[in-house]
N, C-alpha and C positions, 0 to 999 in steps of 0.2 A: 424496671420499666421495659427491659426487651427491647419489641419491634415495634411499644409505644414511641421509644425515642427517635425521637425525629430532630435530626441536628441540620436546620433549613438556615444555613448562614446569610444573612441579608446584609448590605452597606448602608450605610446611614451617613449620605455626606451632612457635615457639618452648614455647610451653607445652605442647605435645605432646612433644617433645623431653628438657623438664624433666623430664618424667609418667614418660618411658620410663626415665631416671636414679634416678628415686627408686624406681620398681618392683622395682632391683635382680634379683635372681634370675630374676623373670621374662621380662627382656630381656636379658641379656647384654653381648651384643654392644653395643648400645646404651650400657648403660651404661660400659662400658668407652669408647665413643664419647666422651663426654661426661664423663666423669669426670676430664681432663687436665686441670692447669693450675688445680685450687680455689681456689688462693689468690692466682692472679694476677688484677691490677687489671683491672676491665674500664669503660669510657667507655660502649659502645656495646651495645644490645641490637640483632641482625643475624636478619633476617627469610628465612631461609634458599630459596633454590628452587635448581633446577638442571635443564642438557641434558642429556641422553641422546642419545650418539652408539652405534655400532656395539659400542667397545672402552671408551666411559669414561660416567662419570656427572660430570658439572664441574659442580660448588655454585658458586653464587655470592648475593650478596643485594642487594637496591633493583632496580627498574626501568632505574636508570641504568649498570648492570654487564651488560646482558643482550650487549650488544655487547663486550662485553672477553672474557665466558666464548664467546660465539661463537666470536669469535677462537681463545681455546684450545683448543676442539674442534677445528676445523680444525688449525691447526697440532701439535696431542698424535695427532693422525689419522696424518698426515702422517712426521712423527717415527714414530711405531712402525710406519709400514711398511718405513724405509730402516732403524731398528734390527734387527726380524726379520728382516728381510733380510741385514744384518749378523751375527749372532750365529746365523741358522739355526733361531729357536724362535717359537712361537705360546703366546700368554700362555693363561693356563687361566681366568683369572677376568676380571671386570671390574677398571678399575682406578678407585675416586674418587678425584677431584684437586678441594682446594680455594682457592676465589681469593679474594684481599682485595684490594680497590683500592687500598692504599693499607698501607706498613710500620706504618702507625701501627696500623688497624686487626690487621694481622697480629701485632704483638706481642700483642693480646691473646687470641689465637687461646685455647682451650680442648682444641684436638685435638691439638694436638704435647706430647709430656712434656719436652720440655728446654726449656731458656730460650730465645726467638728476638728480644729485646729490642735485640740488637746488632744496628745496621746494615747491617752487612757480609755480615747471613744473609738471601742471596734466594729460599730454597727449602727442605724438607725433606721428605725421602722415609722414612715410619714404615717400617725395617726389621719388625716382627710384622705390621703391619696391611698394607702394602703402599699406601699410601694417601701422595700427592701435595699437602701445602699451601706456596701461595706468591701471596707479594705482587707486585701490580701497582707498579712501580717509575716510573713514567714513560715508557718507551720502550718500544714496543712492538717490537722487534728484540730488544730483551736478553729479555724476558717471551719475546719465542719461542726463546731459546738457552735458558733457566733451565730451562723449559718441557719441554722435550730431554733438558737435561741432569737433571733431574731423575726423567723418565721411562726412560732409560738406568738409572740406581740399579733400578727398578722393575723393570724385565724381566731384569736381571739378578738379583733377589732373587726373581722368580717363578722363574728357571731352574734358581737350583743351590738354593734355601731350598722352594722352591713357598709362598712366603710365610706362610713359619708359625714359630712362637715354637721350637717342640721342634726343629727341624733347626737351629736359628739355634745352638741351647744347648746339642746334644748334644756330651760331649768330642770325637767325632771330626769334627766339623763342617769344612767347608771355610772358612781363614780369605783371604777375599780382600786382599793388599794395597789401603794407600789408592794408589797410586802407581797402579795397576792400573785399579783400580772409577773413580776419579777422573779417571783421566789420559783415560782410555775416554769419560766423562759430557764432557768436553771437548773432545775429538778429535770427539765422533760428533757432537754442536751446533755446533762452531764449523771442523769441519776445523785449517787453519792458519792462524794469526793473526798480523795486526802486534805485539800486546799481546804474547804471546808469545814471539813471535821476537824482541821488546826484549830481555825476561827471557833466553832463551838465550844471544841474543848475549853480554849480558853476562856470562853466567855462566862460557863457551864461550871470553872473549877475556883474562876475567883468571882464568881455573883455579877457579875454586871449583864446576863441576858436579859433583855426589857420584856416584857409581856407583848406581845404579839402585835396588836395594836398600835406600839410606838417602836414597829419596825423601822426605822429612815435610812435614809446611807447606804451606806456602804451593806448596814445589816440588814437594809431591806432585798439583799440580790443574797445574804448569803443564811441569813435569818430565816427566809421568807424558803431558799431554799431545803433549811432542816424541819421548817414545820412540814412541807411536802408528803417529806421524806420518812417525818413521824406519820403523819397520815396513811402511807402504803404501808410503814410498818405495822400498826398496828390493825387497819382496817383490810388491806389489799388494796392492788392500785386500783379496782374497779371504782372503788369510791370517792378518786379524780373525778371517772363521769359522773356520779351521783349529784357532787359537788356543782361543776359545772353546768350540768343539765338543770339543776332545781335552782339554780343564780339564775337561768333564763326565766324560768318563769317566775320568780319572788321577786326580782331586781333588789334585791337587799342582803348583803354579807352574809349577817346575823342572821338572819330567818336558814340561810341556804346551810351553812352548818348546824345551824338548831337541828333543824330538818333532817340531818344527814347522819349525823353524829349523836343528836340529842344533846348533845351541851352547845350552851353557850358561849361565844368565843371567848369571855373574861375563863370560863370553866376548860376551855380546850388549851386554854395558852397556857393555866396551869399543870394540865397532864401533859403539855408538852415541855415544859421544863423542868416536870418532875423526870421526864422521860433522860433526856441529856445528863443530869443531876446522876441516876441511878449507872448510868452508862459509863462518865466521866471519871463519878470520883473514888470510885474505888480501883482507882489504875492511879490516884496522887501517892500512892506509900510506896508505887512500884518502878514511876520515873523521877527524874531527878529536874531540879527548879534552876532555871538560865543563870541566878545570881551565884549559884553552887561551884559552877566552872567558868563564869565569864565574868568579866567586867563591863558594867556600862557606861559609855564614852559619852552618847548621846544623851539628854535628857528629853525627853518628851514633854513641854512647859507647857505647850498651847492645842487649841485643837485641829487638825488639817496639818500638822506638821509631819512632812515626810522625809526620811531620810534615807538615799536608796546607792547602790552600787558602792559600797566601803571596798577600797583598797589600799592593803598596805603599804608599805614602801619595800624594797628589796631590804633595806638596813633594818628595816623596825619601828622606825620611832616617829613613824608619821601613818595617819590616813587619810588617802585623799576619798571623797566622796559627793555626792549632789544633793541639796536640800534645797526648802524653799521657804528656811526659816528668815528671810527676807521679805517673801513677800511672792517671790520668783525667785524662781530657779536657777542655782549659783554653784557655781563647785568651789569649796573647801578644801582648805588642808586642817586638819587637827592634833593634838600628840597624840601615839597612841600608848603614853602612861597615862595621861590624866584626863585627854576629853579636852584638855583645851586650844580655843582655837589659835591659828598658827598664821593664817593669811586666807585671803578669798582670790581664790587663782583666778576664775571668770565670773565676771557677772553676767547672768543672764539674761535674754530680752533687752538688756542695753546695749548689749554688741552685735552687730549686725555678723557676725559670723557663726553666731552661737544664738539663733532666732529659738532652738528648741534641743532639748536634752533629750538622749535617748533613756529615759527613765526605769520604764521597764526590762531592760536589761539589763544583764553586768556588762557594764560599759567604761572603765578607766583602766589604765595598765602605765603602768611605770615604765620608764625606762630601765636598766639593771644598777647605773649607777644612782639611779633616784632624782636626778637633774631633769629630767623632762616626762610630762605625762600624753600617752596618746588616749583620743575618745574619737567619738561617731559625734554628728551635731546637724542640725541643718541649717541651711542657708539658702536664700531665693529659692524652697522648694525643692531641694535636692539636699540629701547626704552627703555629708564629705568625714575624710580621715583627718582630724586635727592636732597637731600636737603641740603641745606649749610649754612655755621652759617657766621651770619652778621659781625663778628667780629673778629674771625679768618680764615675764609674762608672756614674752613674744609669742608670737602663733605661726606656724608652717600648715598650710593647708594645702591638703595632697587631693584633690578631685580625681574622679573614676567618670566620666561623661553618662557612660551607658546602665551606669550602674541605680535602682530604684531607690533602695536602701540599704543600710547598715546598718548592723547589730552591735554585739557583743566585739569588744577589740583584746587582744594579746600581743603582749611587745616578747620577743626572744630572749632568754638566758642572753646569746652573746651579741643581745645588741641590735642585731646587722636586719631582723624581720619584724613585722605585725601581721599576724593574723587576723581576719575578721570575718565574723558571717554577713552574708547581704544576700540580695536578692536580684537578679537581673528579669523583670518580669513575673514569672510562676516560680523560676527556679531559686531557690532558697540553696547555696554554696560556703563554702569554707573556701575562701579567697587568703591568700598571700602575696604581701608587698614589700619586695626587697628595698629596704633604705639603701643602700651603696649604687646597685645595678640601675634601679626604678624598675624591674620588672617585677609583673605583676601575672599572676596566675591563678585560675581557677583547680582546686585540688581534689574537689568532690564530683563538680560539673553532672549532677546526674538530676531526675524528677525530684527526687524525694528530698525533703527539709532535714536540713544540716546546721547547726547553730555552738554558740557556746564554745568557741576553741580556746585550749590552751597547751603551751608548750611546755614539751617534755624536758629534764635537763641539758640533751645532748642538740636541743636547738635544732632537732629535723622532725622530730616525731609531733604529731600536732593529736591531742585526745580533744574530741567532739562529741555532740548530743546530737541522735537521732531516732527517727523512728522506722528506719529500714529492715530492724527486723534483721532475717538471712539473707538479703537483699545486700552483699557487700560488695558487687561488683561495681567500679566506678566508671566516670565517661559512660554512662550509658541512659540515654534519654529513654523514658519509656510514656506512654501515654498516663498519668495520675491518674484518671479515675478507676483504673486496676485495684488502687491505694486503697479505694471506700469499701473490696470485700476485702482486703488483707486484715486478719486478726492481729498481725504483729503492731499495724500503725497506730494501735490504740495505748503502746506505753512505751515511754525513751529509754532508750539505753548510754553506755558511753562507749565508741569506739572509737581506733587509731586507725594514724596512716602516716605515711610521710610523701610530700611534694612530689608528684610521679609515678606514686604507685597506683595497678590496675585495682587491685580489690585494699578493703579497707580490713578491718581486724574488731570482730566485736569482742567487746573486752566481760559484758555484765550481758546474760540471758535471763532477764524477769519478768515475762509478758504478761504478770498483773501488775506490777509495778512500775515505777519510774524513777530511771536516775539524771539528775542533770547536775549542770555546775561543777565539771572537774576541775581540781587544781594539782598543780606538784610541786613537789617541794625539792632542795638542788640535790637532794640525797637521793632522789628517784621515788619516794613514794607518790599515790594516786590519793586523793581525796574527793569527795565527791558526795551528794545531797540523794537520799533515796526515804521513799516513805514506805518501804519494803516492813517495816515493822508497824504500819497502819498510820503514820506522819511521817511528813517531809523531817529524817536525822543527818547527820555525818557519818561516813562510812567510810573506811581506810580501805586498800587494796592492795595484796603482795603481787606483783605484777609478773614474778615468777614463775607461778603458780594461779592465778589469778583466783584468790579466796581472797571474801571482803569479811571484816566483821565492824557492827557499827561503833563509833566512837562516841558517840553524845546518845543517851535516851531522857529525851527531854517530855515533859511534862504537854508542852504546847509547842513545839516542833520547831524547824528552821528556816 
């Protein structure tokens, strides 16, 4: 953008905002603004302002978000010019996109009309309004794929709807598949992925990929993104616009890839899983199948059953973990000989202190004698540090007031620490919490996204997941949107430190790869998850020396 950027910050008091809601008739738009969401709970009054760049107006609110919405300008800049480009269109209007630091704050959002309370939702793009909200999650690499893929929905709803209610609702409207609008918001953010390429694989090596058509789910976002992705491969990406541009004028799927392709989508959905099929399976005689080296605890009985963040006990013979083979989401203890269950530590959504699990992360850690478990959880819209004793249930909740979020927890070898990643605003840290002292401190303190800690045996050394690259200097704030030209922040590594230290210590240099999810073990080895072999496997690390070599090559990854 250059000297296009124009960072014109404006204040938005809230009580002007209210004024224009109650005015009804005489603002409209406004009130329609502001009228979502009446009856949802709200924690926080949010003091609105925002950039104006070239193409977007980015909300944000506090002083300490000015650097996250930066960022999004840049990168929503950036993103819709490889979109237009893509698709062949110039958007007609502005577009607003708004940002919360933080999913907690985002559930209470007022602008989205559907629920966004579930975790799992990191963006929403208002079909009528054409208007962008999404939460700052921790990692500023996914916040710029969301970011993407969320603005994709958006230029797409400018091109065939021109963002209006009446073309949305007329009977002859164009209905875009999810497999389609979806597959597209992920192909055009992330290209091709390891994440991905798991899912296909698997899907690809034991026969259950559907024909194109009965994309839904889950495999319409990851489905929808392999057809894409067959599409470039075999044709080049120009024939994205092809696509696109003859859906404008045909308004019909079918016709638009007849036209383009010359086959028919029953005809393309089969060369596109002849295509995965030739890809796949001749790599099955050369990794090895999950049942060969593991045991499975969990049974998979039903459909939408998830079961997420397993950990073990220090002794062995227990896993604790979160599912929602309830109904909601509950943590678990299980053996871990046999898979069976042992007790249900917390129920979920019935305890008002445990309103929501932090799902998508590794989020449980044991104490070391196995008596007590700590997690992240939230409550009245804030994170807290929870820990509950195995045995009578009790709960100690340790609050951080300033604190947005939390991630990932780590309890210490001796006991006396947890670590945890969170977020205070933009910045994403490796926080520790002394149980004895109650001091609490920031260890990473810098822009860049820090997550995933775990402790070394000797209970000072903390290994982390980041995407800083050479960047190991710590305590040092730097403006983020620096981050959107660094090459490094496009893959994680695993680095150390201990409590105090100025600079951190990268341990793994794989800047097409990624490692995250370290563990140790009390004999001092490194473990750790990298898709360096083309999937997410397990990789050991002599820390000597630091040479990793992998420990699992799995068929459909980890």
């Amino acid at each position: 953008m250059g000297t296009d950027m124009k960072t014109v910050l404006k204040h938005i008091p809230v009580i002007i905002l209210v004024a224009a809601f109650l005015a009804g008739g005489a603002e409209k738009a406004s009130a329609q603004y502001f009228s979502f969401g009446k009856n949802r709970v709200q924690y926080t009054n949010f003091n609105w302002r925002y950039i104006q760049t070239e193409h977007f107006d980015v909300f944000y609110y506090d002083s300490k978000n000015y650097d996250l919405a930066n960022f999004g300008a840049y990168a929503l800049e950036a993103a819709l010019k490889q979109i237009q480009e893509d698709f062949d269109h110039t958007i007609a209007d502005r577009i607003q996109v708004i940002i919360y630091d933080s999913h907690n704050d985002f559930s209470q959002t007022n602008v989205v009309p559907l629920p966004v309370d579930a975790e799992g939702i990191g963006g929403v793009t208002d079909p009528y309004k054409n208007r962008i909200t999404i939460p700052f999650m921790g990692n500023y690499l996914d916040f710029r794929n969301v970011l993407h893929h969320e603005l994709e929905h958006a230029v797409l709803n400018d091109m065939f709807y021109g963002g209006t209610v009446q073309s949305r609702l007329g009977g002859n409207a164009l209905r875009i598949p999810l497999w389609f609008n979806e597959g597209m918001a992920e192909y055009s953010s992330l290209g091709w992925d390891t994440n991905t390429d798991m899912w296909i694989r698997d899907a690809a090596i034991n026969d259950y990929l559907p024909p194109i058509s009965r994309l839904g789910g889950y495999f319409a976002y990851r489905g929808g993104q392999s057809v894409w992705n067959f599409i470039v491969q075999e044709y080049g990406r120009q024939k994205i616009t092809e696509i696109i541009q003859t859906l404008m004028t045909q308004r019909d799927i079918e016709q638009a890839f007849l036209r383009t392709t010359g086959l028919t989508l029953e005809e393309l959905s089969e060369r596109w899983r002849d295509y995965y099929r030739e890809r796949y399976l001749p790599e099955v005689a050369n990794r090895v199948e999950i049942d060969e080296i593991g045991t499975l605890l969990t049974k998979k009985s039903e459909s939408g059953l998830v079961n997420r963040s397993p950990e073990i006990s220090p002794q062995g013979d227990k896993v604790a973990l979160i599912t929602n083979k309830g109904g909601y989401y509950d943590v678990i203890v299980i053996s871990a000989i046999t898979g069976e269950k042992l007790k249900t530590l917390i129920k979920g959504q019935s305890n008002v202190l445990f309103e929501e699990f932090n799902i998508l992360n590794p989020n449980l850690s044991w104490s070391p004698d196995g008596q007590k478990l700590a997690l992240s959880a939230k409550s009245e819209g804030h994170d807290n540090l929870a820990i509950v004793d195995y045995e009578s249930g009790d709960v100690k909740l340790i609050t951080f007031p300033k604190m947005d979020a939390i991630g990932s927890v780590a309890w210490s070898p001796d006991g006396t620490k947890i670590a945890f990643d969170g977020n205070i605003g933009s910045l994403q840290d490796i926080f520790v919490y002394n149980l004895e002292t109650k001091e609490f401190i920031n260890v990473t303190h810098d822009a860049i996204s820090d997550y995933e800690p775990a402790w070394g045996p000797d209970s000072e050394t903390i290994y982390f997941v980041s995407n800083r690259g050479d960047e190991v200097k710590l305590n040092n704030i730097k403006n983020t949107s620096r981050l959107l030209l660094d090459d490094d922040m496009y893959s994680s590594d695993i680095y150390a430190v201990e409590a105090g230290d100025a600079y951190a210590r990268r341990l793994t240099i794989t800047p097409e790869w990624n490692e995250t999810q370290p563990m140790t073990t009390r004999d001092g080895k490194l473990f750790y998850v990298s898709d360096e072999n083309g999937i997410p496997n397990v990789y050991l690390m002599n820390l000597a020396d630091r040479t990793s070599s992998p420990i699992t090559n799995l068929q459909t990854g980890v």
